[in-house]
C-alpha positions in Angstrom: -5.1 3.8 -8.8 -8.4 5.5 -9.5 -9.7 8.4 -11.7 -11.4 7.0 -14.3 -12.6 7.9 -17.8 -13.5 11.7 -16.3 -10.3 12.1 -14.7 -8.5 10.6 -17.0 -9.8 12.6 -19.8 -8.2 15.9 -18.3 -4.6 14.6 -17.5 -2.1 14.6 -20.2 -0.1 11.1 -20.5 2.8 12.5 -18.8 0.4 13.3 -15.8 -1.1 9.7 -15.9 1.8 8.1 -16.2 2.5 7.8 -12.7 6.3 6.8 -13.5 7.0 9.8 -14.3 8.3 12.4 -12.5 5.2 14.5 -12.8 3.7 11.5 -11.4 4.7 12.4 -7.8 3.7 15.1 -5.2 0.6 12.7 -4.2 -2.8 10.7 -5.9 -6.3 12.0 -5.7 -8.0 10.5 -2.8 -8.6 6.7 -3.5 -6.0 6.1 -6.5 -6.7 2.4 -7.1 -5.0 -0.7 -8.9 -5.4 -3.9 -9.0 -3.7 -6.9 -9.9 -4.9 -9.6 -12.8 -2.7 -12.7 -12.6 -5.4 -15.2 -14.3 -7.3 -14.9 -18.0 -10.9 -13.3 -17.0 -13.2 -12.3 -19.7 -12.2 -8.4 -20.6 -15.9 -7.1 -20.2 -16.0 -7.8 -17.0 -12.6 -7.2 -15.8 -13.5 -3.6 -17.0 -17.0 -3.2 -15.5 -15.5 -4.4 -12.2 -12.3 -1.9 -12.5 -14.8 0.6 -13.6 -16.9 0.4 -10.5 -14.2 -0.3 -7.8 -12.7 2.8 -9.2 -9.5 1.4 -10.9 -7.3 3.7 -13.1 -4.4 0.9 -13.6 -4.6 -2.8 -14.2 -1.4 -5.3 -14.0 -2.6 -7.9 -16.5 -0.6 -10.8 -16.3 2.0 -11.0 -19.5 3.4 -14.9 -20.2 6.9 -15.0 -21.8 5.1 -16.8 -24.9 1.9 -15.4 -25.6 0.0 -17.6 -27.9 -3.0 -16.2 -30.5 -5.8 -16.7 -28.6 -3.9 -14.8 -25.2 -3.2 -11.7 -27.2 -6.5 -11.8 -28.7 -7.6 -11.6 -25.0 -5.4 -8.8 -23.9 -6.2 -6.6 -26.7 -9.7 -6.8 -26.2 -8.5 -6.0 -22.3 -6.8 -2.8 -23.8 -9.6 -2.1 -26.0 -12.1 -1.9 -22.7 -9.8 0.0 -20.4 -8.6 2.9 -22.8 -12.4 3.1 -23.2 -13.1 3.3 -19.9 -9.8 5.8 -19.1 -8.2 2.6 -17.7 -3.9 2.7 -17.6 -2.7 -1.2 -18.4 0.6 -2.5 -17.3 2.4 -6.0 -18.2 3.0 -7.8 -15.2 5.5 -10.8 -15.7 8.1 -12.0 -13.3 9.6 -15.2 -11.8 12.1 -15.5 -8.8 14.5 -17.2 -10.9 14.6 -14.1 -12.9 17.0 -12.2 -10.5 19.5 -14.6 -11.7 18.6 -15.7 -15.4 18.5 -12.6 -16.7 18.3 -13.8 -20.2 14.6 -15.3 -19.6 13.4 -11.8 -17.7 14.5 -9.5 -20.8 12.7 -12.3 -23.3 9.5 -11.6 -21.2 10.5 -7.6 -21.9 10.6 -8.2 -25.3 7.3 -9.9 -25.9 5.4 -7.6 -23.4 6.8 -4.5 -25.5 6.7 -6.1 -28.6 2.5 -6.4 -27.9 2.5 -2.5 -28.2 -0.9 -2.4 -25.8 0.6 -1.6 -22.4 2.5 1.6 -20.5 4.3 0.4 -18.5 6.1 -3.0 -17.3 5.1 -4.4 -13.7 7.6 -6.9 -12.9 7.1 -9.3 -9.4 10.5 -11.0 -9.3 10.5 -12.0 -5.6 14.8 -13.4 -4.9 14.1 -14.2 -1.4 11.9 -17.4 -3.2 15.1 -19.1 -4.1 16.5 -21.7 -2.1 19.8 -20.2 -1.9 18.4 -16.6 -0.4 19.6 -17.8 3.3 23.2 -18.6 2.4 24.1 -16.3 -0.7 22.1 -13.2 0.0 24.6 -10.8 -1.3 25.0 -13.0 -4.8 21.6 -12.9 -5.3 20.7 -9.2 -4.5 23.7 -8.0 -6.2 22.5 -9.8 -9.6 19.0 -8.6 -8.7 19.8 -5.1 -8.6 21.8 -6.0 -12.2 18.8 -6.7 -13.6 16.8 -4.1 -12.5 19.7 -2.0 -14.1 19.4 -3.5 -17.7 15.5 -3.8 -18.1 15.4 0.0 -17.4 18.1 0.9 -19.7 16.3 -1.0 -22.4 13.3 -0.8 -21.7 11.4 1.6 -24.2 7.9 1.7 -21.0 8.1 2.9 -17.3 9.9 0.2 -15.1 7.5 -0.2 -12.1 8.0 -3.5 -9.4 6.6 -4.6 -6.5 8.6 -5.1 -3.2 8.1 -6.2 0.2 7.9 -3.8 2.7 11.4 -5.2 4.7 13.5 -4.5 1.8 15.4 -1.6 3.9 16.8 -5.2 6.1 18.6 -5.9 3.3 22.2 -4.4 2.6 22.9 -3.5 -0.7 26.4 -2.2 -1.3 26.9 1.1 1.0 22.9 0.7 1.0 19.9 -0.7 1.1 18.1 -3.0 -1.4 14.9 -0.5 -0.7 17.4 2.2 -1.8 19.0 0.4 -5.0 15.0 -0.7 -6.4 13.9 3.0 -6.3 16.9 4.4 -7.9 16.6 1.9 -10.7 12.5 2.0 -11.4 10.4 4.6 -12.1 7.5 3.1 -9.2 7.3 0.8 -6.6 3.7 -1.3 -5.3 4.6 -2.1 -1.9 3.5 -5.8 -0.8 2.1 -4.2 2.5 -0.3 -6.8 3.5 -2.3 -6.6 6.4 -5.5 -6.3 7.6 -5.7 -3.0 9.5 -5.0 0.3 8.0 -3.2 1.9 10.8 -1.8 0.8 14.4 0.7 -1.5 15.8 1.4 -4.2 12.7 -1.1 -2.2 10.3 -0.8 -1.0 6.5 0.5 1.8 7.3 3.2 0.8 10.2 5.3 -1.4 7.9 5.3 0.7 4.8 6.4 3.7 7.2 10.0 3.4 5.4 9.5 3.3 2.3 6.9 5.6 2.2 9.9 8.0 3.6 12.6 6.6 1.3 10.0 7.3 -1.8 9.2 10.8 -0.7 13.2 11.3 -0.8 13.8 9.6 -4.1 11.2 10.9 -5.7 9.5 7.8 -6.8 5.6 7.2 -6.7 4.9 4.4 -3.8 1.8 2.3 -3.7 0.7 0.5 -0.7 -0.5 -2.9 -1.5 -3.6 -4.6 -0.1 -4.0 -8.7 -0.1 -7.4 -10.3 -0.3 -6.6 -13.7 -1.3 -6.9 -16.6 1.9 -3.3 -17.0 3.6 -3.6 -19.9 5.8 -0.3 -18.8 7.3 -0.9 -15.3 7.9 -4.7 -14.7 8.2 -3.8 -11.0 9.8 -2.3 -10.3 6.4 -5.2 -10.5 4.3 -8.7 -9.0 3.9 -10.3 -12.3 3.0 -13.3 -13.5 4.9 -14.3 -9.6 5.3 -16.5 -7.9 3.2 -15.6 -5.1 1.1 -17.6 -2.7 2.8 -14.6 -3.4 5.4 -11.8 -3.1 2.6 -12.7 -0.1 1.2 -12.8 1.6 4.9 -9.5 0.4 5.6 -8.4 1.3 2.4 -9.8 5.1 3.1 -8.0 4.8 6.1 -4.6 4.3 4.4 -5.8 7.2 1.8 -6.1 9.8 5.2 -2.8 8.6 6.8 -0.6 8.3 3.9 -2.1 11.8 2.3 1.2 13.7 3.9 3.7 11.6 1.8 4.4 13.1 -1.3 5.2 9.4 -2.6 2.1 8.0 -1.8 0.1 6.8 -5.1 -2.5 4.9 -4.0 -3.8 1.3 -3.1 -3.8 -1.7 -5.3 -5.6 -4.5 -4.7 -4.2 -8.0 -5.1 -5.8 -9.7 -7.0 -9.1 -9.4 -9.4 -10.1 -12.8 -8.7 -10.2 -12.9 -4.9 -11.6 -9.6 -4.8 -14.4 -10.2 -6.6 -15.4 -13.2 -4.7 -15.6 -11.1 -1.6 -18.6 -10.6 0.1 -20.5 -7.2 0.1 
């Protein structure tokens, strides 16, 4: 999600806020976000959004947030409304999809900080040990949830999803379906390290790139760059950027003719930093 401090200073929140429905009909060339799931000093998480040319950050939220971690994330918020930066609390647990109590207490706090626009939950169900044998239990309280953080939620609902959730039924649906109708965004856990071809980016967000363009929802493609000893062809690292942000510009070009499409976001701060030029 990219456009900063310029850009951002000639959109109006509703335009920013890429939630909203205003939100969709396609981001600029190179919309960038990024994911910040560890404390890092503000400063520099800015300086590096800054130049990487990051409009939205997912700053990790706890459910308790003691003095010292608010402190931190409002000298986070400080720097990014500075810079033209949009921040989101990111919280989420895969026991969440069935303790629904402990997923609305994270709500509550994140709100309750009054320094972030949205909510950027990663509740992954198909983590719990039961996912093989009660499937349909699990995504039908998953979807519940989904249901009652948006209806109290007072911020933009956005979550991120693998790209196979159109596998999995939902009712006279899918679970790709029933996620869109019940956020306002979806980031897209599309991890891989070529931006288009046979098993690229691009390939296995095909459908819900189409399924976002019909519900109206803004879709981000997401890009991994931490090491995955089990799936090195699904991350970038061991490449340099230089290589990332080609690929990335890649995905930009063949994603321009979805009206969904909002961008790349970059998981996570940490890793990317540490790559090489």
């Amino acid at each position: 999600m990219r456009g900063v401090a310029r850009v951002m200073a000639a959109l109006t929140g509703a335009v920013a806020l890429i939630g909203s429905a205003a939100g969709c009909g396609g981001a600029p060339e190179g919309e960038r976000a990024m994911w910040l799931w560890r404390p890092a000093e503000p400063a520099a998480v800015v300086e590096w959004a800054t130049s990487q040319r990051v409009s939205e950050i997912f700053a990790y939220v706890p459910s308790e947030l003691t003095a010292a971690e608010r402190e931190r994330l409002t000298r986070l918020k400080r720097g990014c409304d500075a810079a033209g930066i949009r921040l989101a609390a990111l919280g989420g647990e895969p026991e969440w999809a069935l303790d629904h109590a402990a997923a609305l207490a994270w709500q509550r706090t994140a709100v309750g900080t009054g320094l972030f626009r949205a909510l950027h939950l990663d509740v992954e169900p198909y983590q719990l040990k039961d996912w093989s044998t009660d499937r349909d239990r699990i995504t039908a309280s998953f979807v519940d949830l989904l249901g009652k953080l948006r209806r109290v939620a007072s911020l933009p609902l956005e979550a991120d999803v693998p790209f196979w959730y159109h596998t999995v039924p939902a009712g006279s649906v899918t679970l790709a379906d029933e996620v869109l109708s019940r956020t306002d965004a979806v980031t897209v856990m599309s991890y891989r390290d070529t931006a288009t071809g046979p098993g690229s980016i691009m390939e296995i967000s095909a459908d819900i790139l189409r399924r976002g363009d019909s519900a109206g929802r803004p879709v981000r493609l997401g890009a991994e760059t931490l090491a995955l000893s089990d799936c090195p062809h699904c991350t970038f690292h061991g490449k340099s950027r230089q290589a990332l942000d080609a690929a990335l510009a890649q995905v930009d070009e063949a994603a321009a003719g979805h009206s969904s499409y909002a961008g790349v976001a970059v998981h996570d701060y940490h890793s990317w930093t540490a790559m090489s030029p």
